[in-house]
C-alpha positions as CSV (number, residue, x, y, z in Angstrom):
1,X,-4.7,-49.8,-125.9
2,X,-3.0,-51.5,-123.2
3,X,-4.1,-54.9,-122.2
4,X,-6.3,-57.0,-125.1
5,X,-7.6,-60.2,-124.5
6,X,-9.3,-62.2,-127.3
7,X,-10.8,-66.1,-126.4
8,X,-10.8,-67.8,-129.6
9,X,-11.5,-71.4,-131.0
10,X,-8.9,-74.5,-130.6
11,X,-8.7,-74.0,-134.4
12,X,-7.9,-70.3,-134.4
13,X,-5.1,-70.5,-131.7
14,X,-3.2,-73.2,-133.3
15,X,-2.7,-71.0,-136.5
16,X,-1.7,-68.4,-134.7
17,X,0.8,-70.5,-132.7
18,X,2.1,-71.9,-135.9
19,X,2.7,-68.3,-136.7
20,X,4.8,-68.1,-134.1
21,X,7.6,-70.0,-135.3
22,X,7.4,-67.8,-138.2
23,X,7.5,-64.9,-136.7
24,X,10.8,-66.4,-134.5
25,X,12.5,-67.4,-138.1
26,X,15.5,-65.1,-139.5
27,X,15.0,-64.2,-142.9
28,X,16.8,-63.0,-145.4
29,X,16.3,-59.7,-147.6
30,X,18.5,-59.8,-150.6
31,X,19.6,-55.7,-151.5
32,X,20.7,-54.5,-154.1
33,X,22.1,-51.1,-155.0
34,X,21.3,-49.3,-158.3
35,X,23.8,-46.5,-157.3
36,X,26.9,-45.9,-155.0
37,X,25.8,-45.0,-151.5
38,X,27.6,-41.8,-150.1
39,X,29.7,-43.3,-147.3
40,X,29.1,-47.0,-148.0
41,X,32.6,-47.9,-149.7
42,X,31.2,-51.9,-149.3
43,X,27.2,-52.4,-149.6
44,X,25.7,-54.9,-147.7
45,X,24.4,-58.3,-150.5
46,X,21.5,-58.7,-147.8
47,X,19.9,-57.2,-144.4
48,X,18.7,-60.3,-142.1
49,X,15.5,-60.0,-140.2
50,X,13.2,-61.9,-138.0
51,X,9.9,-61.5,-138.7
52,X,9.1,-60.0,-135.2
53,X,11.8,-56.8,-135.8
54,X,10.4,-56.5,-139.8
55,X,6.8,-56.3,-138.0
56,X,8.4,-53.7,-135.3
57,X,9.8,-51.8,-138.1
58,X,6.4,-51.8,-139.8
59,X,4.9,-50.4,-136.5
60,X,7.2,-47.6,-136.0
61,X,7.5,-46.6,-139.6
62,X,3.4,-46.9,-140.6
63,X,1.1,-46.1,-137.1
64,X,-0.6,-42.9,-137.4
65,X,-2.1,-40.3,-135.0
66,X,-5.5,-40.5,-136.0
67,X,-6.6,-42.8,-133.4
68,X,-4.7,-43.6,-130.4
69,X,-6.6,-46.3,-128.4
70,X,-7.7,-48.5,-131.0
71,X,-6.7,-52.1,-130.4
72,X,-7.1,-52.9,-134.2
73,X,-3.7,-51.3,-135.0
74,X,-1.6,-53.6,-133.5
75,X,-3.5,-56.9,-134.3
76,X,-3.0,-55.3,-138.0
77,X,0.9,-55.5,-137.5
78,X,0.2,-58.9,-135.8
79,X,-1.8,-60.3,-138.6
80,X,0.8,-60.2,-140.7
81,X,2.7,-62.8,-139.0
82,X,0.2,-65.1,-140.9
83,X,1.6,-63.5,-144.2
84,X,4.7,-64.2,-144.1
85,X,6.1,-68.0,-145.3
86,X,8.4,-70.2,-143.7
87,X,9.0,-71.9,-147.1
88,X,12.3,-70.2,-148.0
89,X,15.5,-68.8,-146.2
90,X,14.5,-65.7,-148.4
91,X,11.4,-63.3,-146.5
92,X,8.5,-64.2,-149.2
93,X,4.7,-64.3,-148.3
94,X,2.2,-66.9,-147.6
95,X,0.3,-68.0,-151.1
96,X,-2.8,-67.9,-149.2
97,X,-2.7,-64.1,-149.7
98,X,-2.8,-63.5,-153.6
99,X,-6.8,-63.7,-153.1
100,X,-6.8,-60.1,-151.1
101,X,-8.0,-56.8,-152.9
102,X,-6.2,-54.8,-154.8
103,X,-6.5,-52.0,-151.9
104,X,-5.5,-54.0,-149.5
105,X,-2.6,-55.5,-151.8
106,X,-1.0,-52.2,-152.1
107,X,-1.6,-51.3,-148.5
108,X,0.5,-54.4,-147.7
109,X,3.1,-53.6,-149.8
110,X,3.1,-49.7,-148.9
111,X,3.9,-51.6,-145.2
112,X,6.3,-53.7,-145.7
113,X,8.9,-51.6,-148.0
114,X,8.4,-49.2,-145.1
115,X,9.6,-51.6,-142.7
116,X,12.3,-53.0,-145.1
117,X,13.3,-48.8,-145.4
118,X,13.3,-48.2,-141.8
119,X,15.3,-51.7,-141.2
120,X,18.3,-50.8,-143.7
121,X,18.3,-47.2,-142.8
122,X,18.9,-47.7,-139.4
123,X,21.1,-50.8,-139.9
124,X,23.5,-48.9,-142.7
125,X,23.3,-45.6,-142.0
126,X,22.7,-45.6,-137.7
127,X,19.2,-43.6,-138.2
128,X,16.6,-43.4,-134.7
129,X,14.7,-41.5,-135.4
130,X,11.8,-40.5,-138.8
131,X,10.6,-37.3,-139.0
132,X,7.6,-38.3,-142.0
133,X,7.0,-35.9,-143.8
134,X,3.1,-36.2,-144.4
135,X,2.0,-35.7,-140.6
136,X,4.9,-32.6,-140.3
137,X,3.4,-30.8,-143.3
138,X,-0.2,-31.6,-141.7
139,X,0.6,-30.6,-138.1
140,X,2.2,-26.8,-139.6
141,X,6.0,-28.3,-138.4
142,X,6.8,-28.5,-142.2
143,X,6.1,-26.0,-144.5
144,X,6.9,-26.1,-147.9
145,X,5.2,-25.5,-151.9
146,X,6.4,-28.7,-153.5
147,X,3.0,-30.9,-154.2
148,X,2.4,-33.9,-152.6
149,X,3.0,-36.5,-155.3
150,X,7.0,-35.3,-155.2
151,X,7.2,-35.3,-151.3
152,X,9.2,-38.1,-150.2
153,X,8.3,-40.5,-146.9
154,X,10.7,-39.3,-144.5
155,X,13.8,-37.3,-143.1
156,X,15.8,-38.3,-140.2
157,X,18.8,-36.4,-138.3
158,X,21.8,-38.9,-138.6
159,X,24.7,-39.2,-135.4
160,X,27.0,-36.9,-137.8
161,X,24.4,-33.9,-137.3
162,X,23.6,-34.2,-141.4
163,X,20.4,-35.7,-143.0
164,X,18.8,-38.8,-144.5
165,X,16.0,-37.8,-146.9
166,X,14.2,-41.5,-147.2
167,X,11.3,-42.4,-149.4
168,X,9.7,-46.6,-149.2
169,X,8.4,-48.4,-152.0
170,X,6.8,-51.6,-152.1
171,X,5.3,-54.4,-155.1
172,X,4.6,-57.2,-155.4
173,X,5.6,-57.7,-159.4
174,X,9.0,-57.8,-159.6
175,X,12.4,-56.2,-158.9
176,X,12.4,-55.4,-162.3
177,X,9.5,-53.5,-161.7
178,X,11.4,-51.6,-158.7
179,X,14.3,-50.9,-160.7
180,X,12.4,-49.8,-163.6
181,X,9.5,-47.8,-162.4
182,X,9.4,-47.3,-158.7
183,X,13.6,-46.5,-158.2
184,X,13.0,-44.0,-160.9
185,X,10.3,-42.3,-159.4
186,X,11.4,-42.1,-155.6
187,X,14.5,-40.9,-156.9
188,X,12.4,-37.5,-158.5
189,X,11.1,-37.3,-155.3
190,X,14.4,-37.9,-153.0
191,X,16.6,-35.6,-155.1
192,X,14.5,-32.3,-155.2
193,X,14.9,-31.5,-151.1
194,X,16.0,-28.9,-149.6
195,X,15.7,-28.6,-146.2
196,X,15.9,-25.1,-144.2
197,X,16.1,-25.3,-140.6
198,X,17.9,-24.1,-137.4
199,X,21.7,-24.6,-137.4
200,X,21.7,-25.0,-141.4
201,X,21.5,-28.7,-141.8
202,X,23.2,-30.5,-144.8
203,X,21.7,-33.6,-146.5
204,X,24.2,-36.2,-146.6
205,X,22.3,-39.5,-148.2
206,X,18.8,-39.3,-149.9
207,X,17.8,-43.1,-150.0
208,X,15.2,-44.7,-152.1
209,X,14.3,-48.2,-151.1
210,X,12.0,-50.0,-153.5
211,X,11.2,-53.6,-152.0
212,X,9.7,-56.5,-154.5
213,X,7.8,-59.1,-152.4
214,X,7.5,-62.5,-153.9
215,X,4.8,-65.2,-153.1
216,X,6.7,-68.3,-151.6
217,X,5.5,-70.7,-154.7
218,X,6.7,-67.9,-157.2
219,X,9.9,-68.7,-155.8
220,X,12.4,-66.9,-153.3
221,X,12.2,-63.8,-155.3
222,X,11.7,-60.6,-153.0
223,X,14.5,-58.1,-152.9
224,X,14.9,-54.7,-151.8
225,X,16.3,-52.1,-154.8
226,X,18.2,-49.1,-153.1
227,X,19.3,-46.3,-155.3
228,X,21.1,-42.2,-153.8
229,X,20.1,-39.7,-156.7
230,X,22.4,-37.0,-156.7
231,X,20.2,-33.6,-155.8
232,X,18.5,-31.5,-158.9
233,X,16.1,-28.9,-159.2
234,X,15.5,-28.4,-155.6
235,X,12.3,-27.4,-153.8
236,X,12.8,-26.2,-149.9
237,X,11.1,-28.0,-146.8
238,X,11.3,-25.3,-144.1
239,X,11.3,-26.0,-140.3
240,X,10.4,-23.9,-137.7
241,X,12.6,-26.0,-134.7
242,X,15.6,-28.0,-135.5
243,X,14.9,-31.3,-137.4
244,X,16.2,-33.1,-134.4
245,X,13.7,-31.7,-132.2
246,X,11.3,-31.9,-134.9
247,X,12.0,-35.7,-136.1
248,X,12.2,-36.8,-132.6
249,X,8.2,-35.3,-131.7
250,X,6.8,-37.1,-135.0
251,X,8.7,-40.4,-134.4
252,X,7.9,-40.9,-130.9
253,X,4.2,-39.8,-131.9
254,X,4.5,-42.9,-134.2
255,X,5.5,-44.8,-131.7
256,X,2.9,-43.7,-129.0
257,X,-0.1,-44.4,-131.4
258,X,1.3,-47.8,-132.2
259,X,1.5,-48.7,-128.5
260,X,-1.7,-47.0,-128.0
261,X,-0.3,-44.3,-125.8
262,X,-1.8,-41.5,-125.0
263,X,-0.1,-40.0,-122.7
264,X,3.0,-39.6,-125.0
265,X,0.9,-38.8,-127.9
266,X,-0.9,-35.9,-125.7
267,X,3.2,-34.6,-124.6
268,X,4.7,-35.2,-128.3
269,X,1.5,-33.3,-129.9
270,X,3.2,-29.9,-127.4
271,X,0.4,-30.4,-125.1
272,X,0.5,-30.9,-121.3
273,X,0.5,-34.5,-120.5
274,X,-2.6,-36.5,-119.4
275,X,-3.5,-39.6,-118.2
276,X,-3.6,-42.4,-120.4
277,X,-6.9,-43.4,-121.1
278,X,-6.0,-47.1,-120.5
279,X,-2.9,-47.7,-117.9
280,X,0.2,-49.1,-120.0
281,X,1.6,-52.4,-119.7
282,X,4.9,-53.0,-117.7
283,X,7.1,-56.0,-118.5
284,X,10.6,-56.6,-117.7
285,X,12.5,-57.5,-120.8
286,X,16.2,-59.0,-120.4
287,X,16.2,-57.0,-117.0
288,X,14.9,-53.8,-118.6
289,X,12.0,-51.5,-117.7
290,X,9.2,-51.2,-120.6
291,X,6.3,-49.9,-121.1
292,X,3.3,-50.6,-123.5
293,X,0.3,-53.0,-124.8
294,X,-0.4,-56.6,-124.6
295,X,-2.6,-58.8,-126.8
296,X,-3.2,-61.7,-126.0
297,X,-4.7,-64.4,-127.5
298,X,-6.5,-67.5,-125.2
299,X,-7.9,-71.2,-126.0
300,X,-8.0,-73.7,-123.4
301,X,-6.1,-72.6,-120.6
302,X,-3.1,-71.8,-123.5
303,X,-2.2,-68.2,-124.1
304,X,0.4,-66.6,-126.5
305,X,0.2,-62.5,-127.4
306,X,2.8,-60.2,-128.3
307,X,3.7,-56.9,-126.4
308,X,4.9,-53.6,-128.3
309,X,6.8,-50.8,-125.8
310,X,9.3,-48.4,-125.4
311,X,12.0,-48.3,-122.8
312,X,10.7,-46.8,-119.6
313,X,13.3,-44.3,-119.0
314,X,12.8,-43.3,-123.0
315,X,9.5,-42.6,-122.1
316,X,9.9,-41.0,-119.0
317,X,12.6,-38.3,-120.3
318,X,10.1,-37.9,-123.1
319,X,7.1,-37.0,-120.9
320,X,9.1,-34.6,-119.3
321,X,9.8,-32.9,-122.0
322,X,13.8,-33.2,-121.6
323,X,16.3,-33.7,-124.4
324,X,19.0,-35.6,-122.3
325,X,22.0,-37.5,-124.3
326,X,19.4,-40.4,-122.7
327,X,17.1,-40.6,-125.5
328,X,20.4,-41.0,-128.5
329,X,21.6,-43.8,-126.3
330,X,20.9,-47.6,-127.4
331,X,19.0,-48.1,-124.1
332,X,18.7,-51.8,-125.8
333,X,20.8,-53.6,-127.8
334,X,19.2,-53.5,-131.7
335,X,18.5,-57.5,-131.9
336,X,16.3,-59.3,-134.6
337,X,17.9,-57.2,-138.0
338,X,21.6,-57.1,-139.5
339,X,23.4,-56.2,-142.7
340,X,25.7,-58.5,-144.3
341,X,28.0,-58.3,-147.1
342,X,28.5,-62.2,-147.2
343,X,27.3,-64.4,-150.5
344,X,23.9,-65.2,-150.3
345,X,24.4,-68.6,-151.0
346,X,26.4,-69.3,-147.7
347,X,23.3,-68.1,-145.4
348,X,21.8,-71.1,-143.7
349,X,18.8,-70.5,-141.7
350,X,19.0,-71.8,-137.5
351,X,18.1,-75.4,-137.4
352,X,16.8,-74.7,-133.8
353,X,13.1,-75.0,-133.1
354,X,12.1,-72.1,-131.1
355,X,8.3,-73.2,-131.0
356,X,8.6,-73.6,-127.3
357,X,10.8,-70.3,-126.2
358,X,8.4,-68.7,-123.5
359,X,9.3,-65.4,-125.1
360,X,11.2,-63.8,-128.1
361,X,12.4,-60.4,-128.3
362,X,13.1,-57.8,-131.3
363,X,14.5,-54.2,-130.1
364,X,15.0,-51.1,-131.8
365,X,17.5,-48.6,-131.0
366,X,14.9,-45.8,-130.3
367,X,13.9,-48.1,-127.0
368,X,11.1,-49.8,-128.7
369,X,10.9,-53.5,-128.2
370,X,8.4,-56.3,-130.0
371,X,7.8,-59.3,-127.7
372,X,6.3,-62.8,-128.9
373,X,5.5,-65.3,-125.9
374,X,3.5,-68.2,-124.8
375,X,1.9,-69.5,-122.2
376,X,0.7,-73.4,-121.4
């Protein structure tokens, strides 16, 4: 993917520079928990977000390897800075986009309860890395008889060597809706795992999290619904490595066809590592070493783009194959996303105007990182 560069009208590049400011705002994304939460003695009331770390999220949880070079996957993620509304403290989307089809409706929503998922999982319960389910059953890593309607999304090695069996929901009807329906039904799915792998891993959390996304003139109404089914009736998931190893391969291959890498797609695939197709992108962000694609969008001598990467040295290590304590270190501080167990009503969104910040940065703590800039 690398380096995009789009010339579009006056028009055009003035929405998208609106979009900016969007993208910069912190949102809020009101939780709340059907069920206790093994370990969590106090649940968050809300996770805070910008939009450019919910849109990260959305990249590492929803890119697939089918294509690794297309330049369409991360103006997808980009575009939805133009869903999202600035009208509320609340995260709620732009009216403008009730008129899509129902496919791409769903597809939305499928997106951004993915995101939501990946934001609190990591947030509460200190997951890096998403081993999904889907592509390890298709690649041969996963083996196991339970049909695909009762699989869940995702399983991810946590820091206290047990498991988090996640599955993301999304609507856009109501939290009723999520509590009623879509809770009920991830919770099936979440509670029937059984995972047999090298050193015997024990599931420690299985985590539904349904989120309701609310128009901004319906009112600030989105909320995510989190609910931890005790297990019942379970059907085994058998791994031929450990689910470290295993999680670590699918989630950086995630990563690499978001950034259009595929060099790391080639090495995270177990083949020998190639040359990239297109030479990555290097851009030093807060001092740090990163690698990965730029699209930029020009009018008039103006530019503004965003850039997706992953820490050098992350990348590196994971080209060579190696399994150094490296790659479980934060490389970059998580910024853009936070939990908070303080009333909702005492959230006040920053008064400062960040239309004119040459750059704005969102990081993961798997090394990815999500740049917004500008350029007169």
């Amino acid at each position: 993917m690398a380096d995009i560069r789009i010339a579009v009208d006056q028009p055009t590049f003035d929405q998208w520079l609106s979009s900016l400011v969007v993208l910069r705002q912190t949102y809020l994304l009101p939780l709340t928990f059907t069920t206790p939460v093994a370990g969590i003695s106090t649940p968050p009331q809300s996770a805070l977000t910008t939009g450019e770390r919910l849109l990260l999220d959305i990249g590492r949880a929803c890119s697939r390897p089918d294509v690794l070079d297309d330049p369409g996957r991360l103006f997808a993620v980009f575009r939805y800075a133009l869903a999202i509304s600035s009208r509320h403290p609340v995260l709620t989307l732009s009216p403008s986009y009730k008129g899509l089809d129902t496919h791409k409706k769903k597809v939305l929503s499928d997106e951004f309860g993915c995101g939501a998922a990946f934001l609190i999982a990591g947030e509460l319960l200190g997951a890096n890395n998403f081993l999904d389910l889907e592509t390890a059953v298709a690649y041969g890593l996963v083996a196991t008889t339970a049909p695909r309607s009762r699989r869940p999304d995702y399983i991810a090695p946590l820091n206290s060597g047990r498991l988090l069996v996640l599955e993301a929901k999304g609507n856009q009807q109501s939290s009723q809706y999520s509590v009623q329906v879509q809770i009920p039904k991830g919770c099936d799915q979440v509670s029937r795992v059984a995972v047999v792998a090298p050193g015997d891993p024990q599931i420690d959390q299985r985590i539904v999290a349904a989120t309701s996304l609310s128009f901004a003139d319906w009112g600030p109404n989105t909320r995510t619904c989190v609910g931890d089914p005790p297990e019942r009736e379970l059907e085994t998931y058998t791994l031929r490595e450990s689910v470290e190893v295993t999680a670590r391969r699918l989630h950086y291959l995630r990563v690499a066809a978001f950034l259009g890498d595929t060099a790391l797609a080639t090495v995270m695939q177990g083949h020998d590592a190639t040359i990239a197709r297109l030479p990555m992108v290097s851009r030093s962000v807060n001092d740090q070493p990163y690698q990965g694609s730029q699209l930029t969008l020009e009018a008039g001598g103006r530019r503004l783009g965003v850039f997706v990467g992953i820490h050098e040295h992350v990348r590196r290590e994971l080209l060579s194959g190696g399994t150094s304590p490296l790659l479980r270190q934060h490389i970059h501080l998580q910024t853009g996303a936070k939990l908070s167990t303080e009333d909702l009503d005492s959230f006040e969104p920053s008064a400062a105007d960040r239309r004119h910040d040459p750059e704005t940065v969102a990081a993961a703590s798997d090394g990815t990182v999500w740049v917004t800039w500008q350029q007169s």
